[in-house]
N, C-alpha and C positions, 0 to 999 in steps of 0.2 A: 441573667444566669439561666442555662438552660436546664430546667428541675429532670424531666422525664421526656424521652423521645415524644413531640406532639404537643407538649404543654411549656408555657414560657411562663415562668411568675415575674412580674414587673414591679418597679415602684420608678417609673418614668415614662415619660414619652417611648413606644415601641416602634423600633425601627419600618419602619413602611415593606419593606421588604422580606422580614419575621413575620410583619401581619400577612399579607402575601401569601407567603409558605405555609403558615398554619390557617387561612380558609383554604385555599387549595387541598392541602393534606387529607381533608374528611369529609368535606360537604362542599365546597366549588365558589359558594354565596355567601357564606354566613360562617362565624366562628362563632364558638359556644364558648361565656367565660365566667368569671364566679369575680365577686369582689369583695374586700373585706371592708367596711365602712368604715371598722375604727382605725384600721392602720395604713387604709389607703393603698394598698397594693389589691393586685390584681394578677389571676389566675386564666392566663389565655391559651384556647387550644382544646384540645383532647375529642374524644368522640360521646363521654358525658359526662355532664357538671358533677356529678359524683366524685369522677377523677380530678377534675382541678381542684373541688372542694377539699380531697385528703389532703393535697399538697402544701393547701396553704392551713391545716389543721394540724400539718406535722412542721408547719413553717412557723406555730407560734400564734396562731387567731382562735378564736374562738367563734363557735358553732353557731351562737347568737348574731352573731357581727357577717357571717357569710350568706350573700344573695345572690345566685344564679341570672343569665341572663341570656341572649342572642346578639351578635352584633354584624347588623349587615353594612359591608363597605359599598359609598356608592349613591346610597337612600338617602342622603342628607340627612340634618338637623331633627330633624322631627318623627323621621320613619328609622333612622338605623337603630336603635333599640329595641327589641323585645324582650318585656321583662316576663319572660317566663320562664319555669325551670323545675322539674320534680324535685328537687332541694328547698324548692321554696315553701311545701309541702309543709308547715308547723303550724298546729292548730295552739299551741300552747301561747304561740306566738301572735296569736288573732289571724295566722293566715290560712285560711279551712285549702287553697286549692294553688295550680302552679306561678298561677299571675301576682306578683309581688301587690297586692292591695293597698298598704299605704302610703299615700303620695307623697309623703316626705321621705320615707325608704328611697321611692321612684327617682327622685331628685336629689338627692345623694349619690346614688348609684350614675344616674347620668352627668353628674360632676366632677365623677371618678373616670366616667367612661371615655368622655370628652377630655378632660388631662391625658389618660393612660392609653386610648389607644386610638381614639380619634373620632370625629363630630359627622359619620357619615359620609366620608370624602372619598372620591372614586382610588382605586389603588394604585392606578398606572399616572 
């Protein structure tokens, strides 16, 4: 369902061609996207995780459960993530700065990433 021009909120496999169109849309490499951990959907697109973060805040998630991310197509398994994100920013939360610090977060989020939008594989 398409939320906001630029941002796709998902809770499936996204079309190869959606992902496509939204890295191209804003940065060429990379899409920027937010996940919700507990309900498993995901927030792809926009020019920053702030924006995908409302949408899935007005979609029903809570603040606790969303983590920011990078996802480059292309890098493979191991490099298409980066978890960093000024939302990731919660001291309350044991995280002092933008890089998600715990590794079960990390791997959570990359189990969502890999379901929802894909395992680093080229776009074409």
């Amino acid at each position: 369902m398409e939320s906001e021009p630029g941002i796709l909120i998902v809770d499936r496999r996204i079309d190869r061609s959606e992902l496509a169109r939204l890295v191209h849309l804003f940065f060429g490499d990379m899409v920027k996207f937010v996940v919700d951990l507990d309900r498993r959907v995901a927030a792809v697109g926009g020019e920053l995780h702030a924006d995908a973060e409302q949408l899935l805040l007005e979609s029903g998630s809570r603040q606790s459960d969303l983590w920011g991310a990078n996802y480059y197509p292309g890098k493979g398994r191991d490099a298409c993530i980066e978890y960093t994100a000024l939302i990731n920013i919660r001291p309350a939360q044991g995280n002092r700065g933008m890089l998600i610090q715990d590794p079960g977060i990390r791997e959570r989020l990359r189990e969502i990433t890999f379901d929802l939008i894909g395992e680093g594989e080229p776009l074409e």
